[in-house]
C-alpha positions as CSV (number, residue, x, y, z in Angstrom):
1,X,10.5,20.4,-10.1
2,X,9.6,21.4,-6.6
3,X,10.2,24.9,-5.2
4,X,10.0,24.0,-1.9
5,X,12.0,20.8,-0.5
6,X,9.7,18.4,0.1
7,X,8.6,17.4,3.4
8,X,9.7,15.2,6.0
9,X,9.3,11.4,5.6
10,X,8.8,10.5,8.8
11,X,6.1,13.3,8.9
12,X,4.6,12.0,5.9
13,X,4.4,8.6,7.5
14,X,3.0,9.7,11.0
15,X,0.8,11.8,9.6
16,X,-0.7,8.6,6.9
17,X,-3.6,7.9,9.3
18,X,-4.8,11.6,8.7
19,X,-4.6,11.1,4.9
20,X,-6.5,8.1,5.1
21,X,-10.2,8.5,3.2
22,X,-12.6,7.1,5.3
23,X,-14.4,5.8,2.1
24,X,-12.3,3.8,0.7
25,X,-10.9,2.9,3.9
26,X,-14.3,1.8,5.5
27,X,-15.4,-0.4,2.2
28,X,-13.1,-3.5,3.2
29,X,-16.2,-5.3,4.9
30,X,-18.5,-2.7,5.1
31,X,-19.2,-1.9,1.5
32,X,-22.1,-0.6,-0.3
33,X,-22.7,1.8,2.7
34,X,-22.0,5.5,2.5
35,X,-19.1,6.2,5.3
36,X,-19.5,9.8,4.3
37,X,-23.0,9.8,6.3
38,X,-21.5,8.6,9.7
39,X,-19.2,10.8,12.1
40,X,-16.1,10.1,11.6
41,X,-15.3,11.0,15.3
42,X,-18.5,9.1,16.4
43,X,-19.1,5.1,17.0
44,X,-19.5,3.3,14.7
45,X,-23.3,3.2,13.6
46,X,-25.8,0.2,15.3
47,X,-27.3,-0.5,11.8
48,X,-24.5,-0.8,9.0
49,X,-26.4,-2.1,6.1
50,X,-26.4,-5.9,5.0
51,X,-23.5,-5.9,2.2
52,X,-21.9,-8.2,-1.0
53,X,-18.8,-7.7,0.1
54,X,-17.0,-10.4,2.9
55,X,-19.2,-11.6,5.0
56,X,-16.9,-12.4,7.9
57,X,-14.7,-8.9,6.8
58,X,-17.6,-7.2,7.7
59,X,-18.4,-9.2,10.8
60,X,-14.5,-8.5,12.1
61,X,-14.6,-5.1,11.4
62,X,-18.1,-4.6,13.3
63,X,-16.7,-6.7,16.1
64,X,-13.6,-4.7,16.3
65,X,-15.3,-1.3,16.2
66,X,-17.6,-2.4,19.6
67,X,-15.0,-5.1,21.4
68,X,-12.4,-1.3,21.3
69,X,-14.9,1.8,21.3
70,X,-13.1,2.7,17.9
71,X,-14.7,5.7,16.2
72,X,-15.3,5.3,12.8
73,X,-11.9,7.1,11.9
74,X,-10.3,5.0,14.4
75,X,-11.6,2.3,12.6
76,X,-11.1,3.2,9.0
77,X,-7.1,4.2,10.0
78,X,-6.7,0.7,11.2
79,X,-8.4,-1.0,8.7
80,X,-6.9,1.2,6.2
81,X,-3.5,1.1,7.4
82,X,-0.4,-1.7,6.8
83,X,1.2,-3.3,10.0
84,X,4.3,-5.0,7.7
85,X,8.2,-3.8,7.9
86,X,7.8,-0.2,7.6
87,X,11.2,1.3,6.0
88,X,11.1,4.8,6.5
89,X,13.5,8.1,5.9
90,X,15.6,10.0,3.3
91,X,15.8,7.9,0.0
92,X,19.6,6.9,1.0
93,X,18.3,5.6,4.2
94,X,15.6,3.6,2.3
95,X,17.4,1.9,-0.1
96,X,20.5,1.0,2.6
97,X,18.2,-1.1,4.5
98,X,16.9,-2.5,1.3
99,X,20.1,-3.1,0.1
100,X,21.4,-4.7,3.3
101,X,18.0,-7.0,3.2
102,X,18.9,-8.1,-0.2
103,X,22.7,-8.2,0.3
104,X,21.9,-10.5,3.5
105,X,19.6,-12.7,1.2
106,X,17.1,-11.9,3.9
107,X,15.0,-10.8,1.0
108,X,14.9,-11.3,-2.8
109,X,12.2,-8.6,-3.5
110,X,10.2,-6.4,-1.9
111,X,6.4,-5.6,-2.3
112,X,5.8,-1.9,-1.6
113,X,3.1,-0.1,0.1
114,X,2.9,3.2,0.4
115,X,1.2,5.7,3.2
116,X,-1.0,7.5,0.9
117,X,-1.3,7.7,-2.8
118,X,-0.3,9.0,-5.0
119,X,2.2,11.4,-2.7
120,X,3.9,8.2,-1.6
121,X,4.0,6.8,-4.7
122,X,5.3,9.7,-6.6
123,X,8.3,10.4,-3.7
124,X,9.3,6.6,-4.4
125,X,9.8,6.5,-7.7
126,X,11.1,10.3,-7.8
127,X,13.3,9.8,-5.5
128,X,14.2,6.0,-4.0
129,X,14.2,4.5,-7.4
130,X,16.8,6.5,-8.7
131,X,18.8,5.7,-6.0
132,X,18.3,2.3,-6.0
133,X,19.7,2.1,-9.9
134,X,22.5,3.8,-8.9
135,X,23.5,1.3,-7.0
136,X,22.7,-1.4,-9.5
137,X,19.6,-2.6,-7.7
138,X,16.8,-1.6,-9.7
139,X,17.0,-2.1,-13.2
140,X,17.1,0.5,-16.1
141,X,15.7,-1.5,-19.0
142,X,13.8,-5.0,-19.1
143,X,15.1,-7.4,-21.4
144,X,12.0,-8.2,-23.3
145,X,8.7,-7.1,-24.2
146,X,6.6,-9.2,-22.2
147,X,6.8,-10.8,-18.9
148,X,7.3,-14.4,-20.3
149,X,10.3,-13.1,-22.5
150,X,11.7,-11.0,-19.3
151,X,12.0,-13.9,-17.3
152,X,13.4,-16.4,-20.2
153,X,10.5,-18.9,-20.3
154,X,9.9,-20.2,-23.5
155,X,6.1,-19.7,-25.0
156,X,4.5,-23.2,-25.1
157,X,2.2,-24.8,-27.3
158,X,-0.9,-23.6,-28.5
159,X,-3.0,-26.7,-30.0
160,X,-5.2,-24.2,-31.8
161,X,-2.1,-22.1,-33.4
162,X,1.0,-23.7,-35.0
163,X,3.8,-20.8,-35.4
Protein backbone atom coordinates (compact mmCIF):
# COMPACT_ATOMS: atom_id res chain seq x y z
CA UNK A 1 0.00 0.00 0.00
CA UNK A 2 1.28 3.38 -0.81
CA UNK A 3 1.46 6.24 1.74
CA UNK A 4 1.82 8.79 -0.58
CA UNK A 5 -0.57 8.91 -3.89
CA UNK A 6 1.30 8.02 -6.49
CA UNK A 7 2.52 10.32 -8.99
CA UNK A 8 1.29 11.88 -11.97
CA UNK A 9 0.99 9.77 -15.24
CA UNK A 10 1.67 12.18 -17.59
CA UNK A 11 4.85 13.07 -15.43
CA UNK A 12 5.77 9.54 -15.36
CA UNK A 13 5.54 9.48 -19.15
CA UNK A 14 7.44 12.83 -19.94
CA UNK A 15 9.83 12.17 -17.63
CA UNK A 16 10.50 8.20 -19.39
CA UNK A 17 13.42 9.49 -21.41
CA UNK A 18 15.14 10.36 -17.99
CA UNK A 19 14.61 6.86 -16.70
CA UNK A 20 15.93 5.35 -19.67
CA UNK A 21 19.41 3.31 -18.89
CA UNK A 22 21.78 4.14 -21.33
CA UNK A 23 23.00 0.44 -21.20
CA UNK A 24 20.44 -1.25 -22.08
CA UNK A 25 19.19 1.34 -24.23
CA UNK A 26 22.53 1.74 -26.32
CA UNK A 27 22.89 -2.27 -26.81
CA UNK A 28 20.20 -2.36 -29.77
CA UNK A 29 23.09 -2.13 -32.48
CA UNK A 30 25.87 -1.27 -30.55
CA UNK A 31 26.35 -4.20 -28.29
CA UNK A 32 29.20 -5.63 -26.70
CA UNK A 33 30.52 -1.99 -25.93
CA UNK A 34 30.43 -0.45 -22.52
CA UNK A 35 27.94 2.80 -22.84
CA UNK A 36 28.92 3.32 -19.29
CA UNK A 37 32.49 4.59 -20.53
CA UNK A 38 31.10 7.30 -23.00
CA UNK A 39 29.50 10.79 -21.88
CA UNK A 40 26.26 10.51 -21.90
CA UNK A 41 25.97 14.34 -22.77
CA UNK A 42 28.87 13.96 -25.29
CA UNK A 43 28.86 12.60 -29.09
CA UNK A 44 28.77 9.70 -29.76
CA UNK A 45 32.36 8.16 -29.76
CA UNK A 46 34.44 7.95 -33.43
CA UNK A 47 35.45 4.24 -32.62
CA UNK A 48 32.45 2.15 -31.35
CA UNK A 49 33.82 -1.29 -31.34
CA UNK A 50 33.08 -3.99 -34.20
CA UNK A 51 29.97 -6.00 -32.59
CA UNK A 52 27.71 -9.52 -33.04
CA UNK A 53 24.84 -7.82 -32.73
CA UNK A 54 22.89 -6.27 -36.23
CA UNK A 55 25.00 -5.26 -38.47
CA UNK A 56 22.86 -2.68 -40.26
CA UNK A 57 21.22 -1.86 -36.41
CA UNK A 58 24.45 -0.76 -35.57
CA UNK A 59 25.13 1.01 -38.85
CA UNK A 60 21.61 3.06 -38.45
CA UNK A 61 22.18 3.98 -35.10
CA UNK A 62 25.86 5.31 -35.88
CA UNK A 63 24.40 7.11 -38.92
CA UNK A 64 21.71 8.62 -36.82
CA UNK A 65 24.01 9.72 -34.04
CA UNK A 66 26.38 11.88 -36.80
CA UNK A 67 23.53 12.74 -39.65
CA UNK A 68 21.62 14.73 -36.01
CA UNK A 69 24.54 15.69 -33.59
CA UNK A 70 22.68 13.32 -31.03
CA UNK A 71 24.55 12.93 -27.75
CA UNK A 72 24.78 9.63 -26.66
CA UNK A 73 21.73 10.15 -24.23
CA UNK A 74 19.96 11.67 -27.04
CA UNK A 75 20.60 8.71 -28.78
CA UNK A 76 20.00 6.01 -26.28
CA UNK A 77 16.31 7.94 -25.38
CA UNK A 78 15.43 7.60 -28.98
CA UNK A 79 16.57 4.35 -29.57
CA UNK A 80 15.25 3.27 -26.33
CA UNK A 81 12.02 4.83 -26.55
CA UNK A 82 8.40 3.63 -28.39
CA UNK A 83 6.90 6.02 -31.15
CA UNK A 84 3.28 3.74 -31.24
CA UNK A 85 -0.25 5.08 -29.82
CA UNK A 86 0.75 6.25 -26.54
CA UNK A 87 -2.56 6.03 -24.13
CA UNK A 88 -1.76 8.03 -21.29
CA UNK A 89 -3.61 9.28 -17.85
CA UNK A 90 -5.57 8.17 -14.72
CA UNK A 91 -6.49 4.36 -15.04
CA UNK A 92 -10.22 5.35 -15.93
CA UNK A 93 -8.87 7.44 -18.71
CA UNK A 94 -6.78 4.43 -19.94
CA UNK A 95 -9.02 1.92 -20.13
CA UNK A 96 -12.02 4.37 -21.84
CA UNK A 97 -9.95 4.76 -24.77
CA UNK A 98 -9.14 1.13 -24.66
CA UNK A 99 -12.55 0.34 -24.34
CA UNK A 100 -13.81 2.65 -27.01
CA UNK A 101 -10.90 1.04 -29.40
CA UNK A 102 -12.24 -2.32 -28.77
CA UNK A 103 -15.91 -1.36 -28.65
CA UNK A 104 -15.28 0.38 -32.21
CA UNK A 105 -13.61 -3.00 -33.38
CA UNK A 106 -10.72 -0.64 -34.17
CA UNK A 107 -8.77 -3.07 -32.16
CA UNK A 108 -9.08 -6.71 -30.85
CA UNK A 109 -6.07 -6.57 -28.44
CA UNK A 110 -3.58 -4.44 -27.45
CA UNK A 111 0.26 -5.05 -26.99
CA UNK A 112 1.54 -2.91 -24.13
CA UNK A 113 4.69 -1.10 -23.54
CA UNK A 114 5.41 0.57 -20.80
CA UNK A 115 7.77 3.89 -20.08
CA UNK A 116 10.05 2.27 -17.66
CA UNK A 117 10.02 -0.96 -15.83
CA UNK A 118 9.06 -2.17 -13.63
CA UNK A 119 7.19 1.27 -12.25
CA UNK A 120 5.08 1.13 -15.36
CA UNK A 121 4.52 -2.23 -15.20
CA UNK A 122 3.55 -2.37 -11.63
CA UNK A 123 1.02 0.97 -12.05
CA UNK A 124 -0.69 -1.16 -14.92
CA UNK A 125 -1.51 -4.05 -13.39
CA UNK A 126 -2.20 -2.26 -9.93
CA UNK A 127 -4.22 -0.08 -11.20
CA UNK A 128 -5.53 -0.29 -15.10
CA UNK A 129 -6.15 -3.97 -14.89
CA UNK A 130 -8.51 -3.79 -12.17
CA UNK A 131 -10.35 -1.43 -13.90
CA UNK A 132 -10.43 -3.00 -16.96
CA UNK A 133 -12.23 -6.34 -15.23
CA UNK A 134 -14.50 -4.26 -13.91
CA UNK A 135 -15.80 -3.50 -16.81
CA UNK A 136 -15.70 -7.02 -18.14
CA UNK A 137 -12.70 -6.51 -20.42
CA UNK A 138 -9.94 -8.27 -18.88
CA UNK A 139 -10.58 -11.52 -17.76
CA UNK A 140 -10.49 -12.92 -14.11
CA UNK A 141 -9.69 -16.59 -14.76
CA UNK A 142 -8.44 -18.52 -17.93
CA UNK A 143 -10.31 -21.43 -18.90
CA UNK A 144 -7.61 -23.89 -19.10
CA UNK A 145 -4.32 -24.77 -18.05
CA UNK A 146 -2.40 -24.27 -21.07
CA UNK A 147 -2.60 -22.01 -24.01
CA UNK A 148 -3.81 -24.77 -26.47
CA UNK A 149 -6.69 -25.65 -23.98
CA UNK A 150 -7.45 -21.64 -23.42
CA UNK A 151 -7.99 -21.11 -26.83
CA UNK A 152 -10.16 -24.51 -27.63
CA UNK A 153 -7.72 -26.15 -30.05
CA UNK A 154 -7.65 -29.65 -29.88
CA UNK A 155 -3.97 -31.41 -29.14
CA UNK A 156 -2.99 -33.21 -32.35
CA UNK A 157 -1.25 -36.25 -33.02
CA UNK A 158 1.93 -37.35 -31.79
CA UNK A 159 3.28 -40.30 -34.03
CA UNK A 160 5.73 -41.16 -31.25
CA UNK A 161 2.92 -41.16 -28.38
CA UNK A 162 -0.53 -42.83 -28.66
CA UNK A 163 -2.85 -41.40 -25.62
Amino acid sequence: MRSQPPPSPHRNYSHAPDLCLLPSALTWGIEECSPARFDPDGPLPKNIPESNASKSGRERAIALARRENLTVRQLAQRLGGYSGLAMVGTPSKIADEMEEWLASEGSDGFTVMFPYLPGGLDDFVDRVIPELQRRGLFRREYEGATLREHLGLPRPSNRFFQD
